[in-house]
MILOGU-728945 format. One record per residue (C-alpha): chain; x negated, y, z negated. Coordinates in nm, 2 decimals. Layout:
% MILOGU-728945
{"A" {X Y Z}};
...
% end
This chain:
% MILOGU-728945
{"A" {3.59 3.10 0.18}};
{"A" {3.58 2.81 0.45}};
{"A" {3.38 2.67 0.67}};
{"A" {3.48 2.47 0.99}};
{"A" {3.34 2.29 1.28}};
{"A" {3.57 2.18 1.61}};
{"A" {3.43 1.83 1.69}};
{"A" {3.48 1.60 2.03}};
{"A" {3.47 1.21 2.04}};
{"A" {3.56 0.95 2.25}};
{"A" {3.69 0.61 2.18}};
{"A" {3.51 0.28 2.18}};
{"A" {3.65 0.01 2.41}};
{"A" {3.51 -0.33 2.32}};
{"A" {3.39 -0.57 2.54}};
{"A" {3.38 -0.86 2.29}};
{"A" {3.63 -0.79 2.05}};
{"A" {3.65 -0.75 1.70}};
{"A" {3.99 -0.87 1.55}};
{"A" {4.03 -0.95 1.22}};
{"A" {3.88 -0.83 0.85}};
{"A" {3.64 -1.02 0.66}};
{"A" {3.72 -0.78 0.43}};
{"A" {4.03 -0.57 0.40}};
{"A" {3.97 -0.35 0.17}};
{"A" {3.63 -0.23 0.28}};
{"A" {3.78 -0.23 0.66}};
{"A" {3.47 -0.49 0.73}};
{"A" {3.52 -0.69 1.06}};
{"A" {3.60 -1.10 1.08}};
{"A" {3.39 -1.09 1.48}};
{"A" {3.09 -0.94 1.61}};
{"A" {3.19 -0.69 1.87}};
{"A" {3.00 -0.49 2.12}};
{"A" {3.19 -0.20 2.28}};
{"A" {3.15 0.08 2.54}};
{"A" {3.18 0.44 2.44}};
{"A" {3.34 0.62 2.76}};
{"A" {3.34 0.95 2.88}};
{"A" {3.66 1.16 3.02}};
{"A" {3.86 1.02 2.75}};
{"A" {3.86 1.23 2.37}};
{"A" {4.04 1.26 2.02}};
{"A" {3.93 1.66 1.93}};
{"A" {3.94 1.76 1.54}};
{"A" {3.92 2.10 1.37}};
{"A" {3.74 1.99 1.04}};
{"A" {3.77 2.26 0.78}};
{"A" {3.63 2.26 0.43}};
{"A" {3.79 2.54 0.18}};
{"A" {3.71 2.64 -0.14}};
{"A" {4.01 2.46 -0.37}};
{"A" {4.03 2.79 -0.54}};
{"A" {4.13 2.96 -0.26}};
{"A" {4.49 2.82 -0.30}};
{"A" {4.38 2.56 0.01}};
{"A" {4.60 2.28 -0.16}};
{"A" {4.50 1.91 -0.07}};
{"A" {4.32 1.72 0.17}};
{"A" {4.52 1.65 0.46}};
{"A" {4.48 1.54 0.80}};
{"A" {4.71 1.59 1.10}};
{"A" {4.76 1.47 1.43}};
{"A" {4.96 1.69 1.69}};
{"A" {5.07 1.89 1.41}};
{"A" {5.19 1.57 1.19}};
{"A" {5.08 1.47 0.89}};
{"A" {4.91 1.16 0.87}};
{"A" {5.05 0.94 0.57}};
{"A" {4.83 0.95 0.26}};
{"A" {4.75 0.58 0.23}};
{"A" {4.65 0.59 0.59}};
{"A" {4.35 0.81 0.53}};
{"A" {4.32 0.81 0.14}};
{"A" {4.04 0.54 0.16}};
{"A" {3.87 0.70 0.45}};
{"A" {3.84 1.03 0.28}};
{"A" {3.75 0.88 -0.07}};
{"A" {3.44 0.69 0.14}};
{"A" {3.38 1.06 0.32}};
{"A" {3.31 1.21 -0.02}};
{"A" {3.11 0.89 -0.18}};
{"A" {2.85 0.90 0.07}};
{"A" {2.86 1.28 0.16}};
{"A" {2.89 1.40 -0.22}};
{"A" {2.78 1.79 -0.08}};
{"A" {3.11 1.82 0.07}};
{"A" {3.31 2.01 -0.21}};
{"A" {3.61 2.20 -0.16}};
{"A" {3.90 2.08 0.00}};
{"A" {3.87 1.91 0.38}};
{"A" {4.19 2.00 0.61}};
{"A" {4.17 1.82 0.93}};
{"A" {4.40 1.93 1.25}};
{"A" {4.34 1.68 1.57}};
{"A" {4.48 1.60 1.86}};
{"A" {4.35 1.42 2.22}};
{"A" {4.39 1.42 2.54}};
{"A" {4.54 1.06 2.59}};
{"A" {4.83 0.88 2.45}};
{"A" {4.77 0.81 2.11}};
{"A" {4.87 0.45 1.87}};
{"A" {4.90 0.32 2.26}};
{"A" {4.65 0.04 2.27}};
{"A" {4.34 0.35 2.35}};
{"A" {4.17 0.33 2.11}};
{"A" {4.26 0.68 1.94}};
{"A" {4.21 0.56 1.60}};
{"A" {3.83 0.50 1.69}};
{"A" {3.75 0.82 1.83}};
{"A" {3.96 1.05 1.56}};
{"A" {3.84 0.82 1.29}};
{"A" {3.43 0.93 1.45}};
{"A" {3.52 1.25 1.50}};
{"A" {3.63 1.38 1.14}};
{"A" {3.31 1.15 0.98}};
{"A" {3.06 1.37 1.25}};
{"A" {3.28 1.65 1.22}};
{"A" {3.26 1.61 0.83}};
{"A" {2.85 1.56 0.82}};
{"A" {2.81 1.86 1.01}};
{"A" {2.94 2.04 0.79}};
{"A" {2.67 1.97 0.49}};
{"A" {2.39 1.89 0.75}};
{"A" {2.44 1.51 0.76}};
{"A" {2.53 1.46 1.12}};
{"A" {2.20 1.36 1.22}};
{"A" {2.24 1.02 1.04}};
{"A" {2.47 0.82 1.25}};
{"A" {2.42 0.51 1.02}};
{"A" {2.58 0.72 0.73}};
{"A" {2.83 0.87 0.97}};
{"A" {2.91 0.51 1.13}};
{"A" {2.98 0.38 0.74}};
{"A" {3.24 0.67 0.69}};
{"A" {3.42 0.66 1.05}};
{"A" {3.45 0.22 0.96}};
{"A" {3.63 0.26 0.67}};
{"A" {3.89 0.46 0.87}};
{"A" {3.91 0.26 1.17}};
{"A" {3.63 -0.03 1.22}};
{"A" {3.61 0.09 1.58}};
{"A" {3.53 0.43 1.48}};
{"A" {3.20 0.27 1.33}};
{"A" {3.10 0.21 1.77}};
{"A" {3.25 0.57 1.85}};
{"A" {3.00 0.72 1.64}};
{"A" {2.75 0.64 1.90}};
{"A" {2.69 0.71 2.31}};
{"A" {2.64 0.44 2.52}};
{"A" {2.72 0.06 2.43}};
{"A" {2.66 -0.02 2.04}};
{"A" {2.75 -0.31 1.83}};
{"A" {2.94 -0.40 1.50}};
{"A" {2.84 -0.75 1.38}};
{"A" {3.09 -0.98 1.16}};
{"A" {3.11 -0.85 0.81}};
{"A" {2.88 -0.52 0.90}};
{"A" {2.91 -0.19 0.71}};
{"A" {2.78 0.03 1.00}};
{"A" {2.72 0.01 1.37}};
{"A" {2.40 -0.03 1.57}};
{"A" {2.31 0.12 1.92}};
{"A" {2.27 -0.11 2.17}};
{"A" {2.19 0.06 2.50}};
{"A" {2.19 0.42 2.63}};
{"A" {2.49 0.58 2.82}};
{"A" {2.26 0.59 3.14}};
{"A" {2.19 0.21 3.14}};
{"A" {2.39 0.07 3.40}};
{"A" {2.46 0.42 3.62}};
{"A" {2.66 0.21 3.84}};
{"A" {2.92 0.07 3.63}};
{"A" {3.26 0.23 3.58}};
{"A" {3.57 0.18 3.41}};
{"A" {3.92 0.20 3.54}};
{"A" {4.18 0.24 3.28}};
{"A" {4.58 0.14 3.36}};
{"A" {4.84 0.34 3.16}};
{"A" {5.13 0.07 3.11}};
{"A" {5.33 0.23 2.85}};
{"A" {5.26 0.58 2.68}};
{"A" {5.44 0.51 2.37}};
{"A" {5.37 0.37 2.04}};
{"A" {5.30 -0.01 2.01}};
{"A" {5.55 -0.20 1.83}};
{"A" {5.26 -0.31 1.54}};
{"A" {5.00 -0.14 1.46}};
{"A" {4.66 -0.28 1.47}};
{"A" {4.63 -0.33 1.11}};
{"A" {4.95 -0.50 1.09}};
{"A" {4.88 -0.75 1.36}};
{"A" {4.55 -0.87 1.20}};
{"A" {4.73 -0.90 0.85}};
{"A" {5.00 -1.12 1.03}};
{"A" {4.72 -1.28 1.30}};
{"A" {4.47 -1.42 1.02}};
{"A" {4.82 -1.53 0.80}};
{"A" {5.01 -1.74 1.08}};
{"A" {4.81 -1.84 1.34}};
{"A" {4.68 -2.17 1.35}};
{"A" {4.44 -2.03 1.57}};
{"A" {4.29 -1.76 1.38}};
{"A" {4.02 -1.97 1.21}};
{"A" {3.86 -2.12 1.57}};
{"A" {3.90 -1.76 1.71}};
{"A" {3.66 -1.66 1.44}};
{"A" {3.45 -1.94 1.48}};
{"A" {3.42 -1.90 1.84}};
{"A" {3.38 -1.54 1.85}};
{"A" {2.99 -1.52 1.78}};
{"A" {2.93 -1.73 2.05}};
{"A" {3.10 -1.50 2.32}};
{"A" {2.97 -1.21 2.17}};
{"A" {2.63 -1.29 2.28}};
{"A" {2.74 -1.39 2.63}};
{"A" {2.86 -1.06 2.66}};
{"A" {2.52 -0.88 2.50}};
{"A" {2.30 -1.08 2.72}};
{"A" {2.53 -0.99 3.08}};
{"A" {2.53 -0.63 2.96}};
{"A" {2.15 -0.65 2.89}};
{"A" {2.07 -0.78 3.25}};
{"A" {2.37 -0.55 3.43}};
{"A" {2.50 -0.86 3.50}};
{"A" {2.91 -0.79 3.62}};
{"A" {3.03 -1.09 3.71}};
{"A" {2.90 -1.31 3.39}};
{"A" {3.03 -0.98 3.19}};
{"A" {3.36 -0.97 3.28}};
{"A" {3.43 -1.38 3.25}};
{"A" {3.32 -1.42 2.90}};
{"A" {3.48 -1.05 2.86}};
{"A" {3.80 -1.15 2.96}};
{"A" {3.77 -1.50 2.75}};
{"A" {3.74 -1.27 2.43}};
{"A" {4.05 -1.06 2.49}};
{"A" {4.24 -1.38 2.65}};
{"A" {4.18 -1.55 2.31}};
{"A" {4.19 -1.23 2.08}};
{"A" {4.60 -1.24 2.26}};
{"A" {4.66 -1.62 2.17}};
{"A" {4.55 -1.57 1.81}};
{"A" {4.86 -1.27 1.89}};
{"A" {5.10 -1.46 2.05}};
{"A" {5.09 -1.77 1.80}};
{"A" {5.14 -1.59 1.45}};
{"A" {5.47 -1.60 1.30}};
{"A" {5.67 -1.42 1.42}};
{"A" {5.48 -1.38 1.78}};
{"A" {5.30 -1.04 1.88}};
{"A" {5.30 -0.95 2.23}};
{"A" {5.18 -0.66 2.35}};
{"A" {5.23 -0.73 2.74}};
{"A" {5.45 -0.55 2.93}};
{"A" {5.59 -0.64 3.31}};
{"A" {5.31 -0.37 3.44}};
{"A" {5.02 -0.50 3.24}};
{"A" {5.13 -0.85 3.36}};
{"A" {5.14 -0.71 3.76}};
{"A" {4.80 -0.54 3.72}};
{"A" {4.66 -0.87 3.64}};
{"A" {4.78 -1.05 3.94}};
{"A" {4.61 -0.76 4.15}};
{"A" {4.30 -0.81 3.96}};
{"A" {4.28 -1.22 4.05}};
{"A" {4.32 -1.10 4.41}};
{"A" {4.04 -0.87 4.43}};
{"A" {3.87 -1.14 4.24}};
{"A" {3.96 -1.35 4.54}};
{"A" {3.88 -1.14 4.76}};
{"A" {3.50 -1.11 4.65}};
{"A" {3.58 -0.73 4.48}};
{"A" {3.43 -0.76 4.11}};
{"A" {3.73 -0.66 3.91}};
{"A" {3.74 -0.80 3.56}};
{"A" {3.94 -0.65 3.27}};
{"A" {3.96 -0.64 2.88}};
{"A" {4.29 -0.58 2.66}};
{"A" {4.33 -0.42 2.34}};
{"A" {4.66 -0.45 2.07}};
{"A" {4.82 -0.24 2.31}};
{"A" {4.96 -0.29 2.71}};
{"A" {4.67 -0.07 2.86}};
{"A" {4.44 -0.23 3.14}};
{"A" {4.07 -0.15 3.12}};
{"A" {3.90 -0.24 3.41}};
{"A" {3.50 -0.28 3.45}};
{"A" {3.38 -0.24 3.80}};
{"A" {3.17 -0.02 4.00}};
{"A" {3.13 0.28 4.15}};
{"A" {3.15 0.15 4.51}};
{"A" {3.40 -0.10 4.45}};
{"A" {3.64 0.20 4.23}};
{"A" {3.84 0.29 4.57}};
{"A" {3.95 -0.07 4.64}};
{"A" {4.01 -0.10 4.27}};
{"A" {4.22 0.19 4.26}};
{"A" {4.42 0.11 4.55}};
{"A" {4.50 -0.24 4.46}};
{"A" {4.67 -0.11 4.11}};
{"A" {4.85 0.16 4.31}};
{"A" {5.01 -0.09 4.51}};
{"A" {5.11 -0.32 4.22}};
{"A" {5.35 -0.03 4.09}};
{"A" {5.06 0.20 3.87}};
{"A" {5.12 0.55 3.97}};
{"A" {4.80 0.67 4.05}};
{"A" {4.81 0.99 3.79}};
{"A" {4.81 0.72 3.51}};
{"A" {4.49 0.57 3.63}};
{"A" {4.19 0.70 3.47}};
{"A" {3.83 0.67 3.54}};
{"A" {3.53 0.67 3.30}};
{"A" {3.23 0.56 3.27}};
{"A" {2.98 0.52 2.94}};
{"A" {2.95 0.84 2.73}};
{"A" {2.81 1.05 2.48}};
{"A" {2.88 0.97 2.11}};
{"A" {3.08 1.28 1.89}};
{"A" {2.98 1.61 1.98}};
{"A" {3.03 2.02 1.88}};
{"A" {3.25 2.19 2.09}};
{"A" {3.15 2.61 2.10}};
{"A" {3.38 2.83 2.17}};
{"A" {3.70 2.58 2.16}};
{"A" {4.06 2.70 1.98}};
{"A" {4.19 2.45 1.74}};
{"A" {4.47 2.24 1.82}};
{"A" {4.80 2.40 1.73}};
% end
């Protein structure tokens, strides 16, 4: 016998960021962060629970039909049954998404949310986000966000996310993401941090300063306040970079198009268009704008060499839902 559920999320993209662990082997975050869950964008898992004497083998999670290594998700899943101990049997998860994944997106985060919500459902859990946010973080910290709609928060050292504001807060406000490069990044997230907090003399002011532009960026957000967003937002990923690009040996993410989409975003600064972006460890481009200013956005990134199919709009979401009536992923 089994039981399965077929579960939507989408990722988190931070505003302020979170980059480092306070603690690596409970996945807690070094920085406050306070994120955006966005729409249009999703990671979808199959969650299935078997009965183990049914022959179902081990737990084991895939991605586009691959498995992912054991000591990727062995503490995740070990977490998944400590604070869901109903789920007996053995848990066989088959995802994919509908964006490039280990690209700088975010995927982690919203497969990460998806299997914890995904997982609760089954035992009748998914109605305690907090509990769900504590699962998805040991996965992915990001996933801790995902887990709910809207714009949430993960403060320095914290074990589980908070909401912050409802998807519908700021109706205006839109985000504009630039595909730069479709395929894997060089060093994973995890890796980078390890190295980050290790070589860069940096790494201890970036955690210093990090609280302080955290609240920047939750007071702008609070009074729908673009302009003062998007300068202390772009401090945080600016910074979160040079931590990058000063370890030993140097981590640089950039690529020539994520470097050309910034010039066009200083010119529609320039030009009075309110265009500000955030990075991740990746080369991606996510612009925060709005919905009358999208057009001019849009345009401007075409003409710096984006092709216009890998420019995506979003705006802020709903956290992990059920999906009837879906196949699962083959």
């Amino acid at each position: 016998m089994s039981d399965s559920v077929v579960v939507r999320a989408s990722p988190s993209f931070a505003l302020a960021k979170y980059w480092g662990k306070a603690d690596r082997e409970a996945n807690l975050p070094a920085t406050p962060s306070i994120a955006i869950t966005i729409d249009s964008l999703w990671s979808q898992a199959t969650v299935t629970l078997a009965d183990a004497s049914d022959g179902a083998g081990v737990d084991l999670v895939t991605v586009d039909g691959s498995a992912v290594p054991a000591a990727r998700v062995s503490p995740f899943l070990i977490a998944l049954r400590k604070e869901l101990p109903e789920l007996r049997g053995v848990l066989h998860v088959a995802a994919t998404g509908n964006f490039p994944q280990a690209a700088g997106l975010a995927s982690s985060a919203s497969l990460f949310a998806a299997v914890a919500f995904g997982a609760a459902s089954l035992v009748g859990r998914a109605d305690d986000l907090q509990r769900v946010s504590r699962i998805a973080r040991v996965g992915s910290a990001s996933a801790a966000r995902a887990v709910f709609g809207g714009f949430s928060s993960l403060l320095a050292g914290a074990e589980a996310a908070q909401a912050e504001l409802n998807a519908d807060h700021w109706p205006q406000l839109r985000l504009l993401v630039a595909i730069v490069d479709t395929s894997a990044k060089p060093v994973p997230s995890r890796d980078a941090m390890e190295r980050v907090a290790a070589t860069s003399p940096y790494y201890d002011a970036w955690v210093r300063d990090a609280a302080a532009t955290y609240r920047e960026i939750r007071d702008a957000l609070y009074a729908r306040d673009l302009d003062r967003l998007g300068e202390h937002m772009r401090l945080s990923y600016l910074r979160m970079f040079g931590t990058m690009l000063s370890a030993a040996p140097p981590i640089n993410y950039l690529r020539p198009g994520s470097v050309a989409v910034l010039h066009a975003l200083q010119q529609l600064r320039d030009d009075g268009i309110a265009a500000w972006e955030t990075m991740d460890a990746g080369p991606q481009v996510k612009v925060l704008s709005t919905a009358t200013d999208l057009p001019r956005v849009r345009a401007a990134l075409v003409a710096s060499g984006i092709p216009g199919d890998r420019l995506i709009e979003a705006a802020a979401g709903d956290g992990p839902w059920l999906v009837a009536g879906e196949p699962p992923p083959s």
